[in-house]
KEMI-342447 format. One record per residue (C-alpha): residue number from 1; x, y, z. Coordinates in pm, 1 decimal, always signed. Layout:
! KEMI-342447
[NUM, [X, Y, Z]]
...
This chain:
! KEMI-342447
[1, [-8415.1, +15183.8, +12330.9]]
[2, [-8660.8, +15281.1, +12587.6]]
[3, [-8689.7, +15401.7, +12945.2]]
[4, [-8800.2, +15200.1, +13269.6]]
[5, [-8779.9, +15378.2, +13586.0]]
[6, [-8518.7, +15648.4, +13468.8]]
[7, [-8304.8, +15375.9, +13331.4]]
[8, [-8251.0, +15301.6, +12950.4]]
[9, [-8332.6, +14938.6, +12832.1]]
[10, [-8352.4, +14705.4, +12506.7]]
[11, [-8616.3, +14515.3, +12362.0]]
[12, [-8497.2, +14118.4, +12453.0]]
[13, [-8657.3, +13739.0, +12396.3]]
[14, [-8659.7, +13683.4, +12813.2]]
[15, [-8957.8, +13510.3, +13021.0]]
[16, [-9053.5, +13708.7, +13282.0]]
[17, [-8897.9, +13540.4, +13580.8]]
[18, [-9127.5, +13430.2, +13850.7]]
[19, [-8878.8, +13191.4, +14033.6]]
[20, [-8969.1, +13206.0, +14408.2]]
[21, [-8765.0, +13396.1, +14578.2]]
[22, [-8590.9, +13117.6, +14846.5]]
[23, [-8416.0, +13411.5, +14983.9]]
[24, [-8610.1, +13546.0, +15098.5]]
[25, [-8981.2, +13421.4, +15150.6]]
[26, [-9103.8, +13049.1, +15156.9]]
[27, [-9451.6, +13134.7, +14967.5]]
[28, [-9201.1, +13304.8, +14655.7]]
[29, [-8974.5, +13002.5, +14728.0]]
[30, [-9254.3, +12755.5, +14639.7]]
[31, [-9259.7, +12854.8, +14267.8]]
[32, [-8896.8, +12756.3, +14207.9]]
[33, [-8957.2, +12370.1, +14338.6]]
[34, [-8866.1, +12195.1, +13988.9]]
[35, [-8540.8, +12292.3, +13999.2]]
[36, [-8503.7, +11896.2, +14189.4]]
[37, [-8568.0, +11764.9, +13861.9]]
[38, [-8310.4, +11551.8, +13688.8]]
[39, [-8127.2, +11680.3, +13395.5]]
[40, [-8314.5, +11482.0, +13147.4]]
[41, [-8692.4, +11611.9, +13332.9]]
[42, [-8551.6, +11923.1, +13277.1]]
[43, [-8418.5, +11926.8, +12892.5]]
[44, [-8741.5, +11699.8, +12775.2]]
[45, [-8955.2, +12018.5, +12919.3]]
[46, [-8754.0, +12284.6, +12798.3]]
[47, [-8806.3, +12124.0, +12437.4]]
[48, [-9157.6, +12149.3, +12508.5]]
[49, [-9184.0, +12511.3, +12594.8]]
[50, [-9233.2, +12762.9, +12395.8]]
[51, [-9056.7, +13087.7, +12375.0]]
[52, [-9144.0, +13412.9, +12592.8]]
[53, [-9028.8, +13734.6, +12616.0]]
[54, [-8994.6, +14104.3, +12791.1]]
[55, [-9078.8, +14351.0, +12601.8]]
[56, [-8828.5, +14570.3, +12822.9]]
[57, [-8608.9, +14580.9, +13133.4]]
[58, [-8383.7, +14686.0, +13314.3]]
[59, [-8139.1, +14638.4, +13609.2]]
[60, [-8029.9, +14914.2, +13794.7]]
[61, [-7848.0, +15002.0, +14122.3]]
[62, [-8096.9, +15076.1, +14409.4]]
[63, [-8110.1, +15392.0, +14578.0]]
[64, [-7876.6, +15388.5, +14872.4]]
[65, [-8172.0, +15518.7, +15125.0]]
[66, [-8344.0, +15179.4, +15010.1]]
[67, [-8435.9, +14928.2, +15305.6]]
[68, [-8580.7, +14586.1, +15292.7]]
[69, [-8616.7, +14379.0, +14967.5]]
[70, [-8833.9, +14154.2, +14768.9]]
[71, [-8917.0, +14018.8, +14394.9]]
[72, [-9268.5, +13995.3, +14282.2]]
[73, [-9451.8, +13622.8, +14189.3]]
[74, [-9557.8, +13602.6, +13864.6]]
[75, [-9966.4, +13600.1, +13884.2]]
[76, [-10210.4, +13462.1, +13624.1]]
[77, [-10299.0, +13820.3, +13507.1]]
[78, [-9975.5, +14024.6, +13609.0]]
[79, [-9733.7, +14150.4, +13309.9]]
[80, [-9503.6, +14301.9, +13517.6]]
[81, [-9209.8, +14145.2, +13706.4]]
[82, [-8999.3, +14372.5, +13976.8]]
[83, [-8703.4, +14313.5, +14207.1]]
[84, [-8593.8, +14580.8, +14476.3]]
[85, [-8313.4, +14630.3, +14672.7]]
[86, [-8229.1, +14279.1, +14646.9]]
[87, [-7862.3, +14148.5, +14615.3]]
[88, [-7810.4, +13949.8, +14259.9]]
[89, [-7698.5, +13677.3, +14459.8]]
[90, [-8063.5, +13623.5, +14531.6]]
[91, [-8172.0, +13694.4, +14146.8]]
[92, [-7931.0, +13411.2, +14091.9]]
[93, [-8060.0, +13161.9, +14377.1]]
[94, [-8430.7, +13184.5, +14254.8]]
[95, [-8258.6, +13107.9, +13923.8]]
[96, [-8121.4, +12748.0, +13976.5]]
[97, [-8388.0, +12683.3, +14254.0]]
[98, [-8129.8, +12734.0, +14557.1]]
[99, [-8304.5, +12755.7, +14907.9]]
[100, [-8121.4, +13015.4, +15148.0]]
[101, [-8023.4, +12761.3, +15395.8]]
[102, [-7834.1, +12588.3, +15156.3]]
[103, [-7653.2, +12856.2, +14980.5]]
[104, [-7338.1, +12799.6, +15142.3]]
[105, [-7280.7, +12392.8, +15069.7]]
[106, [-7405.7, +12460.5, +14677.9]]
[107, [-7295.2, +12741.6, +14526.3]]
[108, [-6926.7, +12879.0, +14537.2]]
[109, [-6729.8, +13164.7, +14376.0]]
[110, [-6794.1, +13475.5, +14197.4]]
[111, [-6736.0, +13833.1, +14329.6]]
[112, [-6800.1, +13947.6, +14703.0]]
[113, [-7053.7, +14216.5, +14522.3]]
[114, [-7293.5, +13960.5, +14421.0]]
[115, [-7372.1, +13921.0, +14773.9]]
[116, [-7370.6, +14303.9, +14879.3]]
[117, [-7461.0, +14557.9, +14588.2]]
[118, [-7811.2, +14603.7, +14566.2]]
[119, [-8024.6, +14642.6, +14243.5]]
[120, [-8351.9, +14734.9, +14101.5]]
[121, [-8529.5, +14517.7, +13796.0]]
[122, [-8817.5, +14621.8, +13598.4]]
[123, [-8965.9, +14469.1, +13285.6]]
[124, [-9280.5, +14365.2, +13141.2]]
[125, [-9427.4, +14115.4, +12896.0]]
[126, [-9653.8, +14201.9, +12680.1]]
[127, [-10026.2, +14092.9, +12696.5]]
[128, [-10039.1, +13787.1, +12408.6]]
[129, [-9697.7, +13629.0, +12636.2]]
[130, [-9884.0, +13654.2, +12946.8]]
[131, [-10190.9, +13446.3, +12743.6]]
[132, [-9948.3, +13212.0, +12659.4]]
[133, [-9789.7, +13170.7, +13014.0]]
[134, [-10159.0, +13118.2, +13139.3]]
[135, [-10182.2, +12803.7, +12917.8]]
[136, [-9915.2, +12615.6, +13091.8]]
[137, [-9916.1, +12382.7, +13410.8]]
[138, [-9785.6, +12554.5, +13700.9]]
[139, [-9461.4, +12314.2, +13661.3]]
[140, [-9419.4, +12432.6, +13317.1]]
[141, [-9429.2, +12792.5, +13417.5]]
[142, [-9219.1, +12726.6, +13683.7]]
[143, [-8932.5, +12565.2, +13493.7]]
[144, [-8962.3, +12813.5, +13233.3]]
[145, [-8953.1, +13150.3, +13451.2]]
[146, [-8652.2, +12991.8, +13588.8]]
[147, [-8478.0, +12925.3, +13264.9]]
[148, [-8536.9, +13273.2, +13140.3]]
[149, [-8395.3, +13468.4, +13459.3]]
[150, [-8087.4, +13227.3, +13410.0]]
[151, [-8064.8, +13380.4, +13035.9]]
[152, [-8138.6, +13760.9, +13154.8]]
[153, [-7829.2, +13722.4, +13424.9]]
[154, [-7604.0, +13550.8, +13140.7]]
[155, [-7715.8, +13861.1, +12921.9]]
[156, [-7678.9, +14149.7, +13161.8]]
[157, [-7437.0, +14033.7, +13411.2]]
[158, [-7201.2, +13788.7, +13171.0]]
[159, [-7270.0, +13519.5, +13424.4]]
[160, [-7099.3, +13187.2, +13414.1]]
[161, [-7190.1, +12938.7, +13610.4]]
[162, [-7119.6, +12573.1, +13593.8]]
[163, [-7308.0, +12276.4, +13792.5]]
[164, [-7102.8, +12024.4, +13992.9]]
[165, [-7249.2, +11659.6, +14160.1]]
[166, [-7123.2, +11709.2, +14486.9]]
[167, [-7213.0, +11387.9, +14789.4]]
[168, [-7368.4, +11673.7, +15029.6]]
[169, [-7681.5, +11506.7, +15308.6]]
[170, [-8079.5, +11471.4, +15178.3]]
[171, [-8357.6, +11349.5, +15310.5]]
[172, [-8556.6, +11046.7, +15132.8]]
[173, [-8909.8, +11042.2, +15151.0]]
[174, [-9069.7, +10721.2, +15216.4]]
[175, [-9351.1, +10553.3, +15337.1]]
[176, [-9417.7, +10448.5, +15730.5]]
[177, [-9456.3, +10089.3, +15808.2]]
[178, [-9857.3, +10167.8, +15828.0]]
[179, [-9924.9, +10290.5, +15490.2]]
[180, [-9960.1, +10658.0, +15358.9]]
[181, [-10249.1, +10889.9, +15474.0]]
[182, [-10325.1, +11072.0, +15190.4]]
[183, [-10649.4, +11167.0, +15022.9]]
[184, [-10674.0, +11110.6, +14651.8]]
[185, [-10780.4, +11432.5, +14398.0]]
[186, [-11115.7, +11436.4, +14226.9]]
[187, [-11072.3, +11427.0, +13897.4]]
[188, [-11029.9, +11784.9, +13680.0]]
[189, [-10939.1, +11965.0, +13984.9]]
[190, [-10708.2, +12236.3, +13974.4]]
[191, [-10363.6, +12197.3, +14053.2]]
[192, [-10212.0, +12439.2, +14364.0]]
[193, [-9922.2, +12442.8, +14598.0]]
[194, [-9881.2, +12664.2, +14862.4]]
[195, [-9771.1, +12762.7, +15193.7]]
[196, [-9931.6, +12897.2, +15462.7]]
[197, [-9900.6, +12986.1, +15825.8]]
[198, [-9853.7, +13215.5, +16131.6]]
[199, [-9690.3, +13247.7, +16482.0]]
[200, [-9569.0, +12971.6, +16612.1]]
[201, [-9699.2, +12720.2, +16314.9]]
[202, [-9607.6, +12664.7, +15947.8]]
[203, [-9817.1, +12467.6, +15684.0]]
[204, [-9785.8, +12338.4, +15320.2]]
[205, [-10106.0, +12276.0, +15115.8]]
[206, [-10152.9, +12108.2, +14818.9]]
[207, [-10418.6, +12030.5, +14596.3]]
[208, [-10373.7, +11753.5, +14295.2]]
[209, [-10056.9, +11787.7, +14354.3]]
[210, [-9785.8, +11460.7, +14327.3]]
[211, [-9567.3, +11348.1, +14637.8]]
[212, [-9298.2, +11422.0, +14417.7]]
[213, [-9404.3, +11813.9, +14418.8]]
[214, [-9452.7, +11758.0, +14851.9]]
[215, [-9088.3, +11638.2, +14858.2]]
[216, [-8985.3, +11918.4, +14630.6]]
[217, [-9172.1, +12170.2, +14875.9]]
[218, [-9016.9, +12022.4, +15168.6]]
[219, [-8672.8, +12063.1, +15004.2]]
[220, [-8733.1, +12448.7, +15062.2]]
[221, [-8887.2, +12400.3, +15399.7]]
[222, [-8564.8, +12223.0, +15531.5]]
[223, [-8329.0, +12385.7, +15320.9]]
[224, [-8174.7, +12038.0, +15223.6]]
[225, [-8277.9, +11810.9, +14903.4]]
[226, [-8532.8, +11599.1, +14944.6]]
[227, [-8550.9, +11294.9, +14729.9]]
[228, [-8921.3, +11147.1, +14677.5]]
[229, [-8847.8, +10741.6, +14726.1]]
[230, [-9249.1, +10681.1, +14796.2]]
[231, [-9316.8, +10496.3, +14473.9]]
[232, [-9663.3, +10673.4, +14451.7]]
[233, [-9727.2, +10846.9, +14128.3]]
[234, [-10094.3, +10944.0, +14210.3]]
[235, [-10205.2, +11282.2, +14275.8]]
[236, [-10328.6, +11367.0, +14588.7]]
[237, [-10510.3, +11644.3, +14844.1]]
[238, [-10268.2, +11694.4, +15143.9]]
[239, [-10169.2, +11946.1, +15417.0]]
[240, [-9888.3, +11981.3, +15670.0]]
[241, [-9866.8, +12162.7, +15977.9]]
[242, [-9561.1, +12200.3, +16189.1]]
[243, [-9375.5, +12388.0, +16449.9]]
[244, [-9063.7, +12507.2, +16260.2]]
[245, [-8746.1, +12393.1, +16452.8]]
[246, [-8449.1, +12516.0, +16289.4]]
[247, [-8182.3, +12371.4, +16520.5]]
[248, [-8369.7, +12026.6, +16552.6]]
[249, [-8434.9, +12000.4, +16169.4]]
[250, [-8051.4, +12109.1, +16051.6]]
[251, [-7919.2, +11896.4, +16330.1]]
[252, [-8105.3, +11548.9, +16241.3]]
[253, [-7855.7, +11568.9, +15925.9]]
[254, [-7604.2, +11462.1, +16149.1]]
[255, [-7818.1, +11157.5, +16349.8]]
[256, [-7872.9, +10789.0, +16255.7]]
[257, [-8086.3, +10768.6, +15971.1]]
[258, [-8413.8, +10733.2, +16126.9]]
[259, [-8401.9, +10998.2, +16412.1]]
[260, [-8704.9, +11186.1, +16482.4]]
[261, [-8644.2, +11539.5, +16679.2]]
[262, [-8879.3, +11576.5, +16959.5]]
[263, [-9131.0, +11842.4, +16916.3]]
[264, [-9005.7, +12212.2, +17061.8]]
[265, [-9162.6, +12235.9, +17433.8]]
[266, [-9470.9, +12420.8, +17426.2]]
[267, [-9564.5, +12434.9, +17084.8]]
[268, [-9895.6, +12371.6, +16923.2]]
[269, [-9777.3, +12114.2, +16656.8]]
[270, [-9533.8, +11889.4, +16592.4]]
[271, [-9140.9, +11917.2, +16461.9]]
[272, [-9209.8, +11843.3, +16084.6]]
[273, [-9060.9, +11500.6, +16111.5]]
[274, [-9359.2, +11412.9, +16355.0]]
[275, [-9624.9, +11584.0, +16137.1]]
[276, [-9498.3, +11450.0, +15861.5]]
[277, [-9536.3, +11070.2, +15985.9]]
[278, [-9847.5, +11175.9, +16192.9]]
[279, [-10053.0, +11343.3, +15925.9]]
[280, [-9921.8, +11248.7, +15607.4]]
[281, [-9798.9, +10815.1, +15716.8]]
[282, [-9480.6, +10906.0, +15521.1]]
[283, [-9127.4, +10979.5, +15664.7]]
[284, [-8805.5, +11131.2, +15626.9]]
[285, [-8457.6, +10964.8, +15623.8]]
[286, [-8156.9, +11168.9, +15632.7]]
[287, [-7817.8, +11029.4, +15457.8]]
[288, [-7615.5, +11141.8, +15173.4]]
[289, [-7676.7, +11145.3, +14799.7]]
[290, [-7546.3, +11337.0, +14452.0]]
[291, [-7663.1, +11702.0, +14460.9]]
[292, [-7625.8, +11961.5, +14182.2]]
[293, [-7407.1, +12245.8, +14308.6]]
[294, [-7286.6, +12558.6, +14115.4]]
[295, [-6958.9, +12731.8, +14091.9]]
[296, [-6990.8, +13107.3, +13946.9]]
[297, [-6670.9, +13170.9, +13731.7]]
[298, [-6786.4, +13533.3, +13629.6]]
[299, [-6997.2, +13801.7, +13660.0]]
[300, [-6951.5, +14180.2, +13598.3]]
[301, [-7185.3, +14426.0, +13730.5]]
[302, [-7545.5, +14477.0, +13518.9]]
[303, [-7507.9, +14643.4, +13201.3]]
[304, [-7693.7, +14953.0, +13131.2]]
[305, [-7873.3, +14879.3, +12815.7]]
């Protein structure tokens, strides 16, 4: 048993977790995009992925002077992860790949702490894991990170959680009437995903990346699924640029399938639904569809050791 940050821990087989943080920034919320997969995407890859783990952490109550909150990203040559101040509500959103916005239609239950104690997490890999972790595709890390926070809460907090296919409203991706505008990748290039923006504008870049990882991005971005229904399985160059409308973008759920909010007066780019048809020649259709929720049955507080 060793020490981290005052607090004792134990040696344990977890992945450093890298899951974007949804909760609370959309560039930490862009790592944890797989989590749209289906079931049997998910269970073919985590066959395929071979096992990680810290060499210590720990969870710990945060000092009640604390403010603000945030988990680190997982970089190429990092072997640290930390969380601070940050309720395990969160810890358990970037788990299963929950976007803020939609915390309240898909996941239900546990206790009222989850979403107002605030903890502390420190642990580290060691330095032949994080050579392993570099030799995976950033959707392999991704789906693995998650996997392995979902194992450190079921470890340290005795979390239960079960999934539920719930008929809650998506978006569908398709293409306009005028084709796709999209620029194919040169071959070899390297894979990237990102977002991007300031003041009034937002952006999503991506770099031989498939539509199916741009619908999985916009998922975050509106807080809703989005299901890719595009048929293209190339992969592509692309970037988006939009005025984020919250109002207009939560309240086309509710319109006829192929309303198209207006931009927001003034702005210097479109409503995403406009940049998305203008700059990309694909477009979104709201409806209804299966979505995985999650009901928490337990959870105690984080153990010490």
């Amino acid at each position: 048993m060793q020490r981290i940050g005052g607090a004792f821990v134990t040696r344990k087989r977890w992945l450093f977790c890298a899951a974007g943080l949804a909760a609370l920034a959309m560039p930490l919320a862009l790592s944890a995009l797989d989590t749209t997969q289906t079931k049997a995407q998910s269970q073919s890859q985590n066959a395929a992925q071979p096992p990680y783990e810290f060499e210590v952490a720990s969870i710990k109550p945060s000092p009640l002077d604390a403010s603000g909150g945030y988990m680190t990203n997982l970089a190429r040559a990092s072997d640290r992860f930390s969380a601070r101040n940050l309720e395990l509500m969160k810890l358990i959103r970037a788990a299963y790949g929950i976007p803020m916005a939609a915390e309240d239609s898909r996941i239900t239950g546990g206790p009222s702490w989850l979403r107002s104690e605030k903890y502390d997490v420190d642990a580290k890999i060691d330095g032949s894991m994080v050579d392993e972790l570099k030799t995976l595709s950033q959707d392999q890390r991704t789906l693995a990170q998650q996997q392995m926070l979902q194992a450190l809460l079921r470890d340290r907090c005795k979390l239960a959680i079960r999934r539920e296919t719930k008929d809650l409203a998506i978006y569908t991706l398709v293409s306009t009437k005028s084709g796709p505008k999209l620029q194919d990748a040169n071959p070899g290039e390297t894979s990237s995903l990102s977002y991007g923006g300031g003041g009034a504008t937002r952006s999503i870049t991506g770099q031989a990346r498939s539509i199916a990882n741009f619908a999985q991005a916009l998922s975050v971005a509106l807080g809703c699924p989005v299901v890719d229904k595009t048929g293209l399985t190339s992969k592509y160059d692309f970037k988006l640029e939009w005025t984020p409308d919250d109002n207009q973008e939560q309240s086309s759920l509710t319109g006829a399938p192929n309303d198209r909010p207006p931009s927001p007066p003034d702005s210097i780019a479109p409503s995403i639904f406009e940049a998305i048809q203008e700059q990309l020649g694909l477009k979104l259709v709201s409806g209804k569809g299966p979505v995985d929720t999650f009901v928490i049955d337990h959870a105690e507080r984080p153990s010490a050791n």
